[in-house]
C-alpha positions, 0 to 999 in steps of 0.5 A: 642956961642956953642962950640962942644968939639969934632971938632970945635967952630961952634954951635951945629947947625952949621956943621963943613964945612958949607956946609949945607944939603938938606933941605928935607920934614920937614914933616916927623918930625911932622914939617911944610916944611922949611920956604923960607929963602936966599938960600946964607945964610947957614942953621945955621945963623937961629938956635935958639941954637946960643944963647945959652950956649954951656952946654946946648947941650954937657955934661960936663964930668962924668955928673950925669945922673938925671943932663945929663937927665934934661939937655938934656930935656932943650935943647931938648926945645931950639931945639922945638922952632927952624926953622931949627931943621930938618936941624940940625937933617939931618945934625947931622944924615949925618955927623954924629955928636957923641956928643950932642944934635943936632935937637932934639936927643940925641946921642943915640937916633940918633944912633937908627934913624941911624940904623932903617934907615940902617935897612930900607934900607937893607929891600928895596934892599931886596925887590927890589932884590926879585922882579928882581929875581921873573921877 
């Protein structure tokens, strides 16, 4: 089981609290919509990564960057063949998780999606601003 060095000993596709986040348009990740599944049972049971080792989603320390780049690429691949990676993403996205590979992204690359969604959102209240201005 994956153990996150972070905060808890849940898998890298399990949130901290349990609580799982709305599951969204799957579709906006180049996936198919989430299967129906028990709506009782947490998002998490079903994650590929469960079965995996834990250096597979998190770096040792002063990892070599060819060996964190091939690592991450692994993982990146469990995560592909995984039925609630958007779950994972989103979770990952709203906590957000620092650490690891969560539904497909990297730290960093979760950061960039942060901040494009930040940047996205502060055009839109601009947007509507303008309008309610011009009306």
């Amino acid at each position: 089981m994956l153990q996150p060095s972070h905060q808890s000993s849940q898998v890298a596709a399990v949130p901290a609290d349990g609580v799982s986040p709305s599951r969204g348009n799957a579709s906006a990740w180049g996936r198919g919509p989430a299967r129906d599944r028990d709506d009782d049972a947490p998002w998490h049971t079903e994650a590929v990564c469960r079965r995996d080792e834990a250096g597979l989603f998190f770096a040792p320390s002063k990892e070599p960057t060819a060996a964190r780049l091939s690592r991450e690429e692994a993982a990146k691949r469990v995560c592909g063949r995984c039925p609630v990676m958007v779950e994972c993403r989103e979770h990952a996205l709203l906590q957000p998780e620092p650490y690891g590979v969560w539904g497909g992204l990297t730290a960093a690359e979760r950061r960039v999606v942060l901040a494009r969604r930040r940047r996205r959102d502060m055009e839109l209240k601009k947007a509507a601003h303008s309008i309610a201005a011009a009306g």
